[in-house]
C-alpha angles and dihedrals in degrees: 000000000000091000115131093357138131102240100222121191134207088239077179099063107099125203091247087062109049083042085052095047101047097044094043084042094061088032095062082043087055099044101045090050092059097090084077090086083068100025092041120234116304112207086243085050100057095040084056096037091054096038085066095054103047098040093046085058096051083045100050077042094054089051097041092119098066098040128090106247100205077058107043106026097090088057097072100050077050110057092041092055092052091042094051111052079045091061096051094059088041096051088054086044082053100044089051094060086045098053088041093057093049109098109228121145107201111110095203092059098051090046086057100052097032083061099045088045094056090042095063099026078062098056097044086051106058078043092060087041091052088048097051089046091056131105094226088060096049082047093054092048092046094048089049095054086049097051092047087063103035104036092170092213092143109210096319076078088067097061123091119280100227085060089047099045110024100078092061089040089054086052101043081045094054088039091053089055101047099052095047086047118163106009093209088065113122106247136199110227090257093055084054089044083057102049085050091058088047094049098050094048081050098054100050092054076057098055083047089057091046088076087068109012094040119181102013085055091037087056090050089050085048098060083040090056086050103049086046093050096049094047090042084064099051082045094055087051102048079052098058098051092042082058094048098055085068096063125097101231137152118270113277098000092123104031091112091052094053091048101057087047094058089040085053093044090051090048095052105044115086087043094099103052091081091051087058098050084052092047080044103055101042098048080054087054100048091047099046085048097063093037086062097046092054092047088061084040092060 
């Protein structure tokens, strides 16, 4: 946590090379997941694979402000395409292990989801092959490794990083906030589901101001990271029982297991609340901070 410390900052850092980092970074992910077109698609692969995706998107978002968009704005459509036809086939890789780790004895049961779930996790699979197989997916790669290299920032590229993307992260920061708002609030499963979504694109505007703000940002992705993990969880569970109302099964086969996944999502539920007033606290503090530095600096 930020509390008590000197916020120092890597005055160094420009934005051409947190732009270059982010982007190569992805780019080496991308490309070292590609054998899956000959291997298959391991369940880490794909969670990685799609990662990737999905956190280089929040990051080139973070730093929109700087970017061309005639260069960049592809990108986007892009990385949630790919992101997205990922996440189908890794929910149902999710929702397996999940399913796997409940303990319910009735065969017939079992027989019944294992089948659905193999089913679906079939035909998301030949959708993410298909994906990796495309062309649109070797453009976007190739684009990715150009831009990498040759970021065109001109020389707003040459400034520091923490002038050029400090002012969206303070305003993601302040919208994430807002729209948590007060964490003792009484949510539906969808509201939690929100604040999920908004945590994780937080916390990767965050990873982006590691590169020049290091630990104090590092401590604020942390409590991100644990509010996104506890309500992944409850996720993963609301899930489960949504998709087993759409099995045919005999009444009352899988109350038990319904039961253990509600017990778990009430369990579950107020865990995260701890992980945002640290994240709280400590984005206060790193904003405050720099408010304060620029105030001696005028």
């Amino acid at each position: 946590m930020t509390r008590g410390r000197r916020v120092t900052v890597d005055a160094d850092v420009s934005g051409r090379d947190v732009l270059r980092h982010v982007v190569g970074r992805e780019v080496k992910v991308m490309a070292s997941y590609e054998s899956f077109v000959d291997e298959g698609l391991t369940p880490e692969g794909v969670h990685q694979l799609r990662v990737s995706a999905r956190r280089l998107r929040s990051e080139l978002r973070a730093m929109r402000e700087v970017l061309s968009r005639e260069s960049w704005g592809r990108l986007d459509g892009d990385l949630r395409w790919l992101g997205a036809t990922l996440g189908h086939l890794r929910d149902l890789q999710v929702l397996g292990e999940l399913f796997d780790a409940q303990t319910y004895s009735d065969p017939s049961l079992r027989g019944v989801i294992t089948t659905a779930l193999e089913r679906r996790r079939d035909r998301r699979h030949r959708d993410a092959m298909a994906v990796l197989e495309s062309a649109r997916y070797r453009k976007l790669v190739r684009r990715l490794d150009h831009r990498a290299r040759h970021p065109g920032l001109g020389h707003v590229g040459d400034l520091p990083a923490v002038e050029l993307f400090t002012p969206a992260l303070h305003a993601a920061a302040c919208r994430f906030l807002a729209e948590v708002g007060d964490p003792s609030w009484r949510r539906s499963d969808e509201d939690l589901h929100r604040v999920r979504i908004a945590s994780k694109k937080c916390r990767y505007g965050f990873e982006v101001a590691t590169l020049f703000w290091g630990q104090p940002a590092r401590d604020i992705v942390t409590s991100l990271e644990g509010i996104q993990t506890v309500l992944g969880h409850v996720n993963d569970r609301v899930v489960a029982v949504a998709f087993l109302n759409t099995l045919e099964v005999p009444g009352g086969v899988d109350l038990d297991l319904r039961r253990a996944l509600r017990a778990q999502i009430i369990d579950l539920r107020p865990q995260w609340t701890s992980y945002f007033s640290t994240a709280r606290h400590d984005m206060t503090d790193l904003f405050s901070g720099r408010e304060k530095v620029e105030a001696r600096r005028t």
